[in-house]
Biopython code that builds the backbone (N, CA, C, O; Angstrom):
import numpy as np
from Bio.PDB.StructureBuilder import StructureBuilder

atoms = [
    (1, "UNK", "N", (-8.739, 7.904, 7.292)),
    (1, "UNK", "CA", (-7.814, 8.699, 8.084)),
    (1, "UNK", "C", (-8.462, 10.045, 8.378)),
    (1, "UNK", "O", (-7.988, 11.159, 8.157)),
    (2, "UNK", "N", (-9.581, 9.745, 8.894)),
    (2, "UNK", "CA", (-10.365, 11.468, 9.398)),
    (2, "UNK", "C", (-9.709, 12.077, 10.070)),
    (2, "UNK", "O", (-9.483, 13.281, 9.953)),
    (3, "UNK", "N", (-9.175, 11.139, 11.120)),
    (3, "UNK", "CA", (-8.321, 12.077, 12.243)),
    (3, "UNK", "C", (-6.303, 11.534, 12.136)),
    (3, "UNK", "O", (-5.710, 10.507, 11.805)),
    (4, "UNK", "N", (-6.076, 12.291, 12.405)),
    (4, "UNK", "CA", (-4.513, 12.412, 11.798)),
    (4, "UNK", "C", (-3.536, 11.768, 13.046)),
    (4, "UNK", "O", (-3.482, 12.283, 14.163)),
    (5, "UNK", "N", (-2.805, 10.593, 12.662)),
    (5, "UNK", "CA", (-2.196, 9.578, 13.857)),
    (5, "UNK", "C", (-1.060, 9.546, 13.385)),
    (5, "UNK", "O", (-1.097, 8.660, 12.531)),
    (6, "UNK", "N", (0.191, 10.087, 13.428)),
    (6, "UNK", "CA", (1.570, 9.698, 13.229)),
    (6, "UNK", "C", (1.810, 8.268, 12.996)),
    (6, "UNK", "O", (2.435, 8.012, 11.967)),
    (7, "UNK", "N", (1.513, 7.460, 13.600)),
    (7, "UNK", "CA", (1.199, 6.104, 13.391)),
    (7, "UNK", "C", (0.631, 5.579, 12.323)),
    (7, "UNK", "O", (1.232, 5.107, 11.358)),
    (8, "UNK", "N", (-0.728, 5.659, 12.497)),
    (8, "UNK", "CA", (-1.260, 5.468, 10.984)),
    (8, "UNK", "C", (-1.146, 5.720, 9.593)),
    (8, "UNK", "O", (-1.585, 5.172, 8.582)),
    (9, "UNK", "N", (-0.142, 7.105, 9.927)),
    (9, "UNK", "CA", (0.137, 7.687, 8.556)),
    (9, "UNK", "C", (1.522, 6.663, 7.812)),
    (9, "UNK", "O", (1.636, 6.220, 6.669)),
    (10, "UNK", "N", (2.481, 6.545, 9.075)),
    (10, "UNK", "CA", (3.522, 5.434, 9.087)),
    (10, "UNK", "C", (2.790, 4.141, 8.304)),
    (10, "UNK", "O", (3.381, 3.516, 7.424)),
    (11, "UNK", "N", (1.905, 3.933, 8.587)),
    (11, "UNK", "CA", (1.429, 2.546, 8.361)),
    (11, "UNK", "C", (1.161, 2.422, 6.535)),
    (11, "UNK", "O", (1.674, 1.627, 5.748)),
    (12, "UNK", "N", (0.441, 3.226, 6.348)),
    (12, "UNK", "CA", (-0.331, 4.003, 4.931)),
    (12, "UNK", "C", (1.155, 4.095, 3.982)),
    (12, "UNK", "O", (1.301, 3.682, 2.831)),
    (13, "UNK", "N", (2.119, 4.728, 4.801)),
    (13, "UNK", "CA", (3.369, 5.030, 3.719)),
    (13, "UNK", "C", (3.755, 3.585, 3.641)),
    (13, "UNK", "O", (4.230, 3.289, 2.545)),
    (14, "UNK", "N", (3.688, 2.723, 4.401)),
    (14, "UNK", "CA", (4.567, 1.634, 4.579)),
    (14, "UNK", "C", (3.964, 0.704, 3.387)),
    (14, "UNK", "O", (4.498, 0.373, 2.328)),
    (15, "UNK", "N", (2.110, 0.255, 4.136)),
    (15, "UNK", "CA", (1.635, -0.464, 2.714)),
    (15, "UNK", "C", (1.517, -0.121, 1.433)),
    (15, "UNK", "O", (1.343, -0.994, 0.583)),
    (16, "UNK", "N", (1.599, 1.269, 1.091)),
    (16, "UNK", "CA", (1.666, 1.201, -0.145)),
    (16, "UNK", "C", (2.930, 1.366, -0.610)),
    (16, "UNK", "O", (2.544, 1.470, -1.775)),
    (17, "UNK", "N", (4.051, 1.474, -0.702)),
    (17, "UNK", "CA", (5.863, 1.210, -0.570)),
    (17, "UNK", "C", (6.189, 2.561, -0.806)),
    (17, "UNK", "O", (7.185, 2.814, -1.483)),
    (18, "UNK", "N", (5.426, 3.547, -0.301)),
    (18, "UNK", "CA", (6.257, 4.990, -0.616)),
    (18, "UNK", "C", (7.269, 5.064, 0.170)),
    (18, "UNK", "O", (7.460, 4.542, 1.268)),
    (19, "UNK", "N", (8.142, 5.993, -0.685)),
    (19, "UNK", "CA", (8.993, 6.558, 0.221)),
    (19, "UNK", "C", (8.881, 8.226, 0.180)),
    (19, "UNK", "O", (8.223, 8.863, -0.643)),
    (20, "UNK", "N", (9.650, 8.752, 1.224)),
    (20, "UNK", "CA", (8.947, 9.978, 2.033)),
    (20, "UNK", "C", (9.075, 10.864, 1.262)),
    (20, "UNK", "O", (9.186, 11.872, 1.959)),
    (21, "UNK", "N", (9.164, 11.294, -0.364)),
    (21, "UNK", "CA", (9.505, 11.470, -1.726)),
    (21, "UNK", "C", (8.250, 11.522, -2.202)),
    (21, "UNK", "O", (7.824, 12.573, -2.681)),
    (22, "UNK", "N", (7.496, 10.411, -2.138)),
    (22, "UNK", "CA", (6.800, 10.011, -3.221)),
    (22, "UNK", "C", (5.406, 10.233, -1.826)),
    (22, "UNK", "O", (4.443, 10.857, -2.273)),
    (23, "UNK", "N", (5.312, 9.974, -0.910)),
    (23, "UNK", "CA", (4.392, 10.649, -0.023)),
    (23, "UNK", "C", (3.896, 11.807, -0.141)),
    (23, "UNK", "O", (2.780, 12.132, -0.546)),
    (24, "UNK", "N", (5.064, 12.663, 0.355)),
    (24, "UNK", "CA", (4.768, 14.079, 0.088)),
    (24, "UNK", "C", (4.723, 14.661, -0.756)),
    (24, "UNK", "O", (4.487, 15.844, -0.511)),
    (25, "UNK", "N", (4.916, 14.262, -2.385)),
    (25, "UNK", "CA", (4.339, 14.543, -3.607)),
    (25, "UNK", "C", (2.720, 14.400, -3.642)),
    (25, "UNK", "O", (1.922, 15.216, -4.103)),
    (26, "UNK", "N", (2.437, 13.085, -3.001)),
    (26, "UNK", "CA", (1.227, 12.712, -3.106)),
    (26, "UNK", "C", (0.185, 13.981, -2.194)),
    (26, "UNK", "O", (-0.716, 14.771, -2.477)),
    (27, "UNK", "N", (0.746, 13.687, -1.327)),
    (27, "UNK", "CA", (0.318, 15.244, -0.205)),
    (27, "UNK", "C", (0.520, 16.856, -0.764)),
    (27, "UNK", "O", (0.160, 17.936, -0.297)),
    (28, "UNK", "N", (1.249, 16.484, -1.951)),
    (28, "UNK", "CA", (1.428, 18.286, -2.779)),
    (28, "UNK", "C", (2.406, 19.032, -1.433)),
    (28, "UNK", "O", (2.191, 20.215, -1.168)),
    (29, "UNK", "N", (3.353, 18.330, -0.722)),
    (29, "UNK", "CA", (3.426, 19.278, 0.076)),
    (29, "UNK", "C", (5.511, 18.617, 0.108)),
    (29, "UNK", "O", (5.848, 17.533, -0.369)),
    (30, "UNK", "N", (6.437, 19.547, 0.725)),
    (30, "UNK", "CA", (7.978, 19.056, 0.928)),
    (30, "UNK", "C", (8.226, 17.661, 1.599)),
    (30, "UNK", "O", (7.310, 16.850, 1.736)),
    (31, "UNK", "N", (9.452, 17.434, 1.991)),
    (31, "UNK", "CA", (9.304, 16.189, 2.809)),
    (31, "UNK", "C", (9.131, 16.283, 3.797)),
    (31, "UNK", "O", (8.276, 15.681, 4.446)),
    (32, "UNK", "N", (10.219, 17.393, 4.333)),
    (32, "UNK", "CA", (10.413, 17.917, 5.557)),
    (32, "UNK", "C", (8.998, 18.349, 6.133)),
    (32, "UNK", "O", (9.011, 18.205, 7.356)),
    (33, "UNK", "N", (8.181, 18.672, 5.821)),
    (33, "UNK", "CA", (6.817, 18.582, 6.230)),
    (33, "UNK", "C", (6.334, 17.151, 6.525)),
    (33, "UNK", "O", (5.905, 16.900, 7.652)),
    (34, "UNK", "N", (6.380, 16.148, 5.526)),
    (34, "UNK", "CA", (5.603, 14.786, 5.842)),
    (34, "UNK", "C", (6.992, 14.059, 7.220)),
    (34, "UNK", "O", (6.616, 13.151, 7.960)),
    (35, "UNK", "N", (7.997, 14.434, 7.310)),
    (35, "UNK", "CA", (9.022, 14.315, 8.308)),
    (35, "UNK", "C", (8.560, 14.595, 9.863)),
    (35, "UNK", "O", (8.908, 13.951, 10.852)),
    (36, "UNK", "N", (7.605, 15.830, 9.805)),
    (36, "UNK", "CA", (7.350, 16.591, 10.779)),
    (36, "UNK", "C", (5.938, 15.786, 11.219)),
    (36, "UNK", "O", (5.436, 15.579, 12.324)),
    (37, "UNK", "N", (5.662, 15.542, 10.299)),
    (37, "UNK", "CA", (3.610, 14.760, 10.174)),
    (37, "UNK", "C", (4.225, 13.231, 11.007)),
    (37, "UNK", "O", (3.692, 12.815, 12.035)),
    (38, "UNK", "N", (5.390, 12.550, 10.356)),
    (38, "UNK", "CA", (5.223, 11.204, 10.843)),
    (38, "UNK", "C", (6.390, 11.523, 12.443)),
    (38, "UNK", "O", (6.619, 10.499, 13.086)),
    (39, "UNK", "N", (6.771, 12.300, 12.762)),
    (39, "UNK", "CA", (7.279, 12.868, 14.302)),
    (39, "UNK", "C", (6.256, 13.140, 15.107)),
    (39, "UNK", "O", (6.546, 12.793, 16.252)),
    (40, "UNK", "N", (4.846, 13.753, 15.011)),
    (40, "UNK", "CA", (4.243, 14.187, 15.602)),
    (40, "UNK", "C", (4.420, 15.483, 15.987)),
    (40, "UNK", "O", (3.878, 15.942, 16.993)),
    (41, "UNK", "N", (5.561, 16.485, 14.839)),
    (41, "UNK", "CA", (6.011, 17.578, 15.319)),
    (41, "UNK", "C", (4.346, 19.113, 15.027)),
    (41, "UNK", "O", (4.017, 20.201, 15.501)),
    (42, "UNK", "N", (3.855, 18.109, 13.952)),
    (42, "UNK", "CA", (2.997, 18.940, 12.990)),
    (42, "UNK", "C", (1.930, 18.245, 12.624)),
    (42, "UNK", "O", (2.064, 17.048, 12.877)),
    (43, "UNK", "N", (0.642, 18.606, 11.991)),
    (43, "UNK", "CA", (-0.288, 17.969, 11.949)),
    (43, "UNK", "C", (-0.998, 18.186, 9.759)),
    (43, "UNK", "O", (-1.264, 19.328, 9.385)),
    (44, "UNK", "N", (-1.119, 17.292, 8.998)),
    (44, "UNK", "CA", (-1.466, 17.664, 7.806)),
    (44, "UNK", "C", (-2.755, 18.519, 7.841)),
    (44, "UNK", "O", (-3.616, 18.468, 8.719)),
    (45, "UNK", "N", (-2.752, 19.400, 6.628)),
    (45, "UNK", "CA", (-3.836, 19.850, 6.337)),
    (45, "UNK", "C", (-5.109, 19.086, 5.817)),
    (45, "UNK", "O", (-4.882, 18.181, 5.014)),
    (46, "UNK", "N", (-6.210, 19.290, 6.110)),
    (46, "UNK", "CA", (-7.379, 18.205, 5.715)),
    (46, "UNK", "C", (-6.807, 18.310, 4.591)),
    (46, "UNK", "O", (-6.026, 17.358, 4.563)),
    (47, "UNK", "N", (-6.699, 18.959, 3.514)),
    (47, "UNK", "CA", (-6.368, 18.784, 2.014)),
    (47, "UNK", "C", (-5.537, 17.624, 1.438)),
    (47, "UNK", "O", (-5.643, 16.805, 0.525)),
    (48, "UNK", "N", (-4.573, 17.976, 2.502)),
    (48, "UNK", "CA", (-3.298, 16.785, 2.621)),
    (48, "UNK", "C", (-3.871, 15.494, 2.971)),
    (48, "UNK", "O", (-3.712, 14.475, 2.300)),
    (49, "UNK", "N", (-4.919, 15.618, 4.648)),
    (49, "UNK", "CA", (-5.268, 14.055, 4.509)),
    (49, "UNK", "C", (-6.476, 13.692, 3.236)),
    (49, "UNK", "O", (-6.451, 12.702, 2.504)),
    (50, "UNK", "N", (-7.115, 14.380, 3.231)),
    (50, "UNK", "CA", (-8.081, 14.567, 1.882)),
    (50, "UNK", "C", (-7.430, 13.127, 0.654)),
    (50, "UNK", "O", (-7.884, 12.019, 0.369)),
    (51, "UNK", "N", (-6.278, 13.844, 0.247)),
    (51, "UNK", "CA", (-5.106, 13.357, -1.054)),
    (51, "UNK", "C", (-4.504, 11.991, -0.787)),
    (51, "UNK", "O", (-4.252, 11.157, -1.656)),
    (52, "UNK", "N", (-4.268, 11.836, 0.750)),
    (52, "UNK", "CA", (-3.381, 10.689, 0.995)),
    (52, "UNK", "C", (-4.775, 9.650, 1.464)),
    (52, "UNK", "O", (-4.679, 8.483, 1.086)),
    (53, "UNK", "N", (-5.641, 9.910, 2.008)),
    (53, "UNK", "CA", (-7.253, 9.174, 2.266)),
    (53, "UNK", "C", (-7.403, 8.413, 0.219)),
    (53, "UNK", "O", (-7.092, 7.380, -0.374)),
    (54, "UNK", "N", (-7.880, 9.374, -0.017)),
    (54, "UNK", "CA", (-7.958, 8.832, -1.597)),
    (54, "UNK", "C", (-7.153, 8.201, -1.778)),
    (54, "UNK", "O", (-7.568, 7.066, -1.542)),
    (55, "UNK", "N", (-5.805, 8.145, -2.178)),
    (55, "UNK", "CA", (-4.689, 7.054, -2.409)),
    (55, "UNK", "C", (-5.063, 5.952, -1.619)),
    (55, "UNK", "O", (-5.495, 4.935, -2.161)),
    (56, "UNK", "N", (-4.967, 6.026, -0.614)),
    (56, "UNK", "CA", (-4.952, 4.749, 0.510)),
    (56, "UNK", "C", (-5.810, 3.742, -0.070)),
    (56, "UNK", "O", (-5.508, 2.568, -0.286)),
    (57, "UNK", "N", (-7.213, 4.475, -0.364)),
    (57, "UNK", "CA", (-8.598, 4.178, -0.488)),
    (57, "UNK", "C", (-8.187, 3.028, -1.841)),
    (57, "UNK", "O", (-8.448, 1.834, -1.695)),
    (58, "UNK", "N", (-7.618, 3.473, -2.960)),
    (58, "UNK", "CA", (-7.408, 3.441, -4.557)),
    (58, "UNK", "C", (-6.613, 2.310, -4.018)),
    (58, "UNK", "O", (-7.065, 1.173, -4.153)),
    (59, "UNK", "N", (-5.358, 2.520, -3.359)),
    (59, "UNK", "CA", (-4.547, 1.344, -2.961)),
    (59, "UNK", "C", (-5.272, -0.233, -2.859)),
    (59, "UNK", "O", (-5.075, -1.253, -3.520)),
    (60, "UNK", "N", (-6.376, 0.128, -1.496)),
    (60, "UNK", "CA", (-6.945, -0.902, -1.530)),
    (60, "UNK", "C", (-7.988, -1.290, -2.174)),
    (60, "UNK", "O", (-8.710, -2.043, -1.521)),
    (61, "UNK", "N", (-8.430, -0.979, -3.522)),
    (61, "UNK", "CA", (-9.280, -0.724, -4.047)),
    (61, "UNK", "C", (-8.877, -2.077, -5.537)),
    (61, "UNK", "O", (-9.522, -2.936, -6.139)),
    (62, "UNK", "N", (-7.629, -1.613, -5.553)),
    (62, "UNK", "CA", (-6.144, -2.460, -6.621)),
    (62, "UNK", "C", (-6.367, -3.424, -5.747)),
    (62, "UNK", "O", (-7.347, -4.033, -6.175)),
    (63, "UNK", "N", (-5.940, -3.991, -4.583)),
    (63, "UNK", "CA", (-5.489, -5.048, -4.113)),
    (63, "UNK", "C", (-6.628, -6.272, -4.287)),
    (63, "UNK", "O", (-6.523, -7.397, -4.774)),
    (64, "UNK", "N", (-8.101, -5.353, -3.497)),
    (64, "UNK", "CA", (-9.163, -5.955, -3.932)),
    (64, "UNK", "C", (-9.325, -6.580, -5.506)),
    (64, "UNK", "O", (-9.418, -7.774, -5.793)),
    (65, "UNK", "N", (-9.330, -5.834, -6.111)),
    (65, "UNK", "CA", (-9.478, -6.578, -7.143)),
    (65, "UNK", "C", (-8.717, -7.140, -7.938)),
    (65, "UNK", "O", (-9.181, -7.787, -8.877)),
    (66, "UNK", "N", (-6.950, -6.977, -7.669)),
    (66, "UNK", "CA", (-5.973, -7.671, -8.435)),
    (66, "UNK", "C", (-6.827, -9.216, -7.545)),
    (66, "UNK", "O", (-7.459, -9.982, -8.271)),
    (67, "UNK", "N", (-6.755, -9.489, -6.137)),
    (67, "UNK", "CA", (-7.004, -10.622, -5.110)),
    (67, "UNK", "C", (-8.277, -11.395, -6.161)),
    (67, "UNK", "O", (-8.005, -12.543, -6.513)),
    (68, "UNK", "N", (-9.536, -10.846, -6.624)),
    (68, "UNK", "CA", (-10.414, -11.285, -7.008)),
    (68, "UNK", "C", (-9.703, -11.899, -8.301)),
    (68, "UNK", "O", (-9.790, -13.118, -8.444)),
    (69, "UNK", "N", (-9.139, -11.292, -9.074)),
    (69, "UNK", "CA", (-8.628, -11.924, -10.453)),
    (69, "UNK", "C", (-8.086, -13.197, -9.705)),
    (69, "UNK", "O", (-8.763, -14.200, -9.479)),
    (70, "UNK", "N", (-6.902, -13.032, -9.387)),
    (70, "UNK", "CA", (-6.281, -14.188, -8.969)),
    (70, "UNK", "C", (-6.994, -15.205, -8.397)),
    (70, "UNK", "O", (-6.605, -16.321, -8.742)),
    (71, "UNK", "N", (-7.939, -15.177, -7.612)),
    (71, "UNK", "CA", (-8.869, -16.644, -6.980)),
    (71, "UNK", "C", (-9.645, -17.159, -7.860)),
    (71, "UNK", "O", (-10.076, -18.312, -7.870)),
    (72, "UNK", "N", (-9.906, -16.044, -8.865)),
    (72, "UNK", "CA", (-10.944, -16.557, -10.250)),
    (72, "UNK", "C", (-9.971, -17.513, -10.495)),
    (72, "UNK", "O", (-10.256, -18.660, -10.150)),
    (73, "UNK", "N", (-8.742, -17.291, -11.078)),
    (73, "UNK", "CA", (-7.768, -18.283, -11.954)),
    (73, "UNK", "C", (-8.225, -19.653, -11.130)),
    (73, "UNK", "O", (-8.873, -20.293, -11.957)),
    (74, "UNK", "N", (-8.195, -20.230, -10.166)),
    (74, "UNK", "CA", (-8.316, -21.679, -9.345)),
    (74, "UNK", "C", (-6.852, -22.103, -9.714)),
    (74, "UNK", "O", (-6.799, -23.333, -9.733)),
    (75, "UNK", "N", (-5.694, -21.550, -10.003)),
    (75, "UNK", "CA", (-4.156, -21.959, -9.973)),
    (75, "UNK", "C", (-3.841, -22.130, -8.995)),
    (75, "UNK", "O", (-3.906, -21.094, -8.334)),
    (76, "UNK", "N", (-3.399, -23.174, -8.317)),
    (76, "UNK", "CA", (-3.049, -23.509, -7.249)),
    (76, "UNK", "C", (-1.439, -23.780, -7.139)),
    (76, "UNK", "O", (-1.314, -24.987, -7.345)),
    (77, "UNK", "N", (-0.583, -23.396, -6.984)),
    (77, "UNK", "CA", (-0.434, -22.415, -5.866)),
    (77, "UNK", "C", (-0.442, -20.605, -6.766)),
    (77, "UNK", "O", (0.187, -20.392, -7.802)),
    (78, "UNK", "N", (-0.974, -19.944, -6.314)),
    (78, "UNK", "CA", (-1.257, -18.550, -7.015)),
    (78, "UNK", "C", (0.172, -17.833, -7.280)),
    (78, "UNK", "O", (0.839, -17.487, -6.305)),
    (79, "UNK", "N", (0.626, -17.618, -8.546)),
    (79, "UNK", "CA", (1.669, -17.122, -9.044)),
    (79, "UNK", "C", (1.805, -15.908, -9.070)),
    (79, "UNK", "O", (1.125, -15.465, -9.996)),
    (80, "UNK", "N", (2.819, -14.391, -8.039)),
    (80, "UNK", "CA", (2.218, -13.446, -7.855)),
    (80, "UNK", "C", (3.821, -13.451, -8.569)),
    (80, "UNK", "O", (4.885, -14.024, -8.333)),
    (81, "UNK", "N", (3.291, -12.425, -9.614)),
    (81, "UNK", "CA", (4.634, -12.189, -10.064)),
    (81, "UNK", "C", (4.590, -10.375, -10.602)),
    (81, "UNK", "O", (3.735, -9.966, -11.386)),
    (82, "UNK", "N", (5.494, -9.630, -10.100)),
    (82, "UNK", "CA", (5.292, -8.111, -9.733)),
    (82, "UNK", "C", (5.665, -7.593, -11.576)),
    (82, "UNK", "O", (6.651, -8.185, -12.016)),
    (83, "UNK", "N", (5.188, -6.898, -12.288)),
    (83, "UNK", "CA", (5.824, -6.172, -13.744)),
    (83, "UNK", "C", (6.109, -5.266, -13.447)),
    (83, "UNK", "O", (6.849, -4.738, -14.278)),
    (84, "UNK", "N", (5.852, -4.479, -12.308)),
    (84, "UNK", "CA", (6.473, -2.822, -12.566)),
    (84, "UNK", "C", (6.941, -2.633, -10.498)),
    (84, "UNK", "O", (6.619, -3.313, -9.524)),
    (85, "UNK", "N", (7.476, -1.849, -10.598)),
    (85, "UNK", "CA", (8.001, -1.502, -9.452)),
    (85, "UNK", "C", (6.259, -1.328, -8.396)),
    (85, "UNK", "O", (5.874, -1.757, -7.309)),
    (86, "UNK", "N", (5.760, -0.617, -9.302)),
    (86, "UNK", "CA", (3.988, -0.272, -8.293)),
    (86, "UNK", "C", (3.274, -1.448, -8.235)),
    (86, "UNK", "O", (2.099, -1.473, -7.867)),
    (87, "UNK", "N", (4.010, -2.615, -8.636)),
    (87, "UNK", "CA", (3.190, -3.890, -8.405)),
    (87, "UNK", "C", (3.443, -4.164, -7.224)),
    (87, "UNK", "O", (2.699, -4.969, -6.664)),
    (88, "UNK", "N", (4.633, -3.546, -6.446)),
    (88, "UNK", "CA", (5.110, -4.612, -5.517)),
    (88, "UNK", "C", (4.096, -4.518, -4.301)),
    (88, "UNK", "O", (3.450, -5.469, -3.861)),
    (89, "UNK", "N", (4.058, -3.097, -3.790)),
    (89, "UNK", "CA", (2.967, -2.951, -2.836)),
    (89, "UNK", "C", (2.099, -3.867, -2.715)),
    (89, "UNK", "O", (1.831, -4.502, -1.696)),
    (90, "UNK", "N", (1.493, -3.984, -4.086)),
    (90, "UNK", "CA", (0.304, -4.705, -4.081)),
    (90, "UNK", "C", (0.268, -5.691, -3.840)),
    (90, "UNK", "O", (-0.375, -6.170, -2.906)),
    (91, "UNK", "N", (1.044, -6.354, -4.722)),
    (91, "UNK", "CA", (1.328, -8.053, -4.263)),
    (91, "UNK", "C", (2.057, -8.487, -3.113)),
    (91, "UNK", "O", (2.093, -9.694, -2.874)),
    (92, "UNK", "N", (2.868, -7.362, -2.078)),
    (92, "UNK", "CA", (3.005, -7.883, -0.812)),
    (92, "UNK", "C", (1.763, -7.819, -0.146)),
    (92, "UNK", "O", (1.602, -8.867, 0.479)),
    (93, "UNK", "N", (0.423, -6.721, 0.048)),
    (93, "UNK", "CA", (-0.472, -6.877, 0.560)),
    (93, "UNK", "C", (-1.250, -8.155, 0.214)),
    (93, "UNK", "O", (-1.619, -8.625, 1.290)),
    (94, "UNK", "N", (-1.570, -8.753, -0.568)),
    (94, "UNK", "CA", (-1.842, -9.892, -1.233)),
    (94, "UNK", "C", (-1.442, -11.178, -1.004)),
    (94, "UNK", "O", (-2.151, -12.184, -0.982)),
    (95, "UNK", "N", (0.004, -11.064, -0.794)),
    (95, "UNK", "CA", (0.556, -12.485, -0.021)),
    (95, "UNK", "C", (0.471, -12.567, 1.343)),
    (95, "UNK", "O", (0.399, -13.643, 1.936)),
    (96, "UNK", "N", (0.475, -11.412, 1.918)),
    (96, "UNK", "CA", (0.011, -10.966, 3.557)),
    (96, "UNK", "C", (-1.479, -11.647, 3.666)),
    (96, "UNK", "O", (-1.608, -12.247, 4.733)),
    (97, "UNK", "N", (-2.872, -11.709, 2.646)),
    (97, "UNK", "CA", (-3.917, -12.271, 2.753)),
    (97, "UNK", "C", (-3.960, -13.698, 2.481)),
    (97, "UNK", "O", (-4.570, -14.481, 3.210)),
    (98, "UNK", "N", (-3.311, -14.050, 1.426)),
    (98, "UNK", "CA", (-2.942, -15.504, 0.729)),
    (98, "UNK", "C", (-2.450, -15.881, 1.946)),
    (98, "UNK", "O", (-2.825, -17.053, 1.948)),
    (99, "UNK", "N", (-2.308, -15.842, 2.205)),
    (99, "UNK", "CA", (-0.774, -16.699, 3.939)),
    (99, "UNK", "C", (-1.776, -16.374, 4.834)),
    (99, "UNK", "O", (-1.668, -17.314, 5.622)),
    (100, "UNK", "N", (-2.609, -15.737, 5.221)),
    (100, "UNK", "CA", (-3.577, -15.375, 6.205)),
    (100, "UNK", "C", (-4.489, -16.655, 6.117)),
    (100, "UNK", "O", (-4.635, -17.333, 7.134)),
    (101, "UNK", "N", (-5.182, -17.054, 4.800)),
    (101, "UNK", "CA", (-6.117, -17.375, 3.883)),
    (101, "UNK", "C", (-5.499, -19.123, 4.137)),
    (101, "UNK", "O", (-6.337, -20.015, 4.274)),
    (102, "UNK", "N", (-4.231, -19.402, 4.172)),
    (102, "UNK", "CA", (-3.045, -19.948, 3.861)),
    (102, "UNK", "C", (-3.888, -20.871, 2.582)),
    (102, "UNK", "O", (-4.197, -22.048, 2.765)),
    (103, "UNK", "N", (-4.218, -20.068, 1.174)),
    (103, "UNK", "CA", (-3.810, -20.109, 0.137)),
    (103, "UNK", "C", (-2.579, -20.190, -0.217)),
    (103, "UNK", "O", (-1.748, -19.313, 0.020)),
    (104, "UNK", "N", (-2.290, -21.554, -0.986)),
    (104, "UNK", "CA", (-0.636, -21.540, -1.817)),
    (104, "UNK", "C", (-0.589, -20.403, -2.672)),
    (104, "UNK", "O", (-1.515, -19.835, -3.251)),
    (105, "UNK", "N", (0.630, -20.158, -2.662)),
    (105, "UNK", "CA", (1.126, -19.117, -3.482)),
    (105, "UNK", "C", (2.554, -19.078, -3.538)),
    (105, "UNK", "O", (3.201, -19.424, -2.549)),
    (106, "UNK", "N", (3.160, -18.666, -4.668)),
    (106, "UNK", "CA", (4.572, -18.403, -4.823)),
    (106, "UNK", "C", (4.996, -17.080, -5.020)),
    (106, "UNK", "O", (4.019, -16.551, -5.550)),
    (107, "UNK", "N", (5.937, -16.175, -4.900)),
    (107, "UNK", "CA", (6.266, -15.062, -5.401)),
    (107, "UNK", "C", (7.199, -14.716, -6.489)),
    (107, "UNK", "O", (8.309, -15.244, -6.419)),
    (108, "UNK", "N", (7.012, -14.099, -7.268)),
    (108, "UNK", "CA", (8.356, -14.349, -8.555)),
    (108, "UNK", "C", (8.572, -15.164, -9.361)),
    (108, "UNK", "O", (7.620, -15.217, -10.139)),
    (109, "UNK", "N", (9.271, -15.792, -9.584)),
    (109, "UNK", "CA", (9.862, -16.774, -9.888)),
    (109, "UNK", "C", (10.192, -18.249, -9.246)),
    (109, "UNK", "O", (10.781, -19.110, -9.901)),
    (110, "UNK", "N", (9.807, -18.424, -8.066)),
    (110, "UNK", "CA", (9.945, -19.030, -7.310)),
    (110, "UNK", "C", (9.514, -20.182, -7.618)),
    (110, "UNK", "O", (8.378, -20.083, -8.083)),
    (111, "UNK", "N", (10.071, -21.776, -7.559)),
    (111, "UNK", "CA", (9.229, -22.509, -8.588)),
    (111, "UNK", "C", (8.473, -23.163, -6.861)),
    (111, "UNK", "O", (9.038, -23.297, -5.776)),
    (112, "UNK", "N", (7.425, -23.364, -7.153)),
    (112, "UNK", "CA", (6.268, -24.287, -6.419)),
    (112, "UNK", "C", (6.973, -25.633, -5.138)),
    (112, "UNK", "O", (6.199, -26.376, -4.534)),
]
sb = StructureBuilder()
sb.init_structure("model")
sb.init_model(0)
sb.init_chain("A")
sb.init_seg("    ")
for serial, (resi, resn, name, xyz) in enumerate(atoms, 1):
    if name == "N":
        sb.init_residue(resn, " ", resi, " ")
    sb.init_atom(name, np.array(xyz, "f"), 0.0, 1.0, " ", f" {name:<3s}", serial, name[0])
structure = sb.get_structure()
C-alpha cells in the first residue's frame, strides 16, 4: 500500500476482519480519522500506512503458512476449524484459496 486508495484500504480492513476500532488502533490514530481515510475525505500519514502495510503484510504471512500446515496434513477434505475470534480472518482467506484450488474442505463443525 505505497500509495493510499480508499478502496484498497476498504479491502485490507475487510480481509483481515477489522472493524473501524480495531483499524485505527492499528493506525495509532481515532476512528473518525480512518472514517475520513476510507471516504476519501483525508489521506493517512506514511506512518499510518507504514503500520497498516506491516499488518497486512503479517496477515498474509499467517495465512501462508497456516495454508502450508494444512496441505502438509493430506486430510481430505481439510478441516478449518477457527479457536479464537483472530482465526476467523484467516481461515476465511484460506477457504477463499481451498475453493479456488477446489480443494475439499469443511468449515467448523460441519461434518464432510
Amino acid at each position: 500500500m505505497s500509495t493510499y486508495d480508499p478502496a484498497y484500504l476498504a479491502i485490507i480492513k475487510s480481509q483481515m476482519g477489522l472493524s473501524m476500532r480495531e483499524l485505527a488502533h492499528l493506525a495509532g490514530v481515532n476512528e473518525r480519522r480512518v472514517r475520513a481515510w476510507l471516504s476519501g475525505e483525508s489521506n493517512p500519514s506514511t506512518a499510518a500506512i507504514e503500520k497498516i502495510t506491516a499488518a497486512h503484510q503479517q496477515f498474509h504471512t499467517q495465512v501462508g503458512h497456516r495454508l502450508a500446515q494444512l496441505l502438509r496434513t493430506r486430510t481430505r477434505p481439510i478441516r478449518l476449524e477457527p479457536t479464537t475470534a483472530d482465526d476467523v480472518p484467516v481461515l476465511a482467506a484460506i477457504a477463499i484459496i481451498l475453493t479456488y484450488r477446489e480443494i475439499p474442505h469443511v468449515i467448523g463443525s460441519t461434518p464432510p
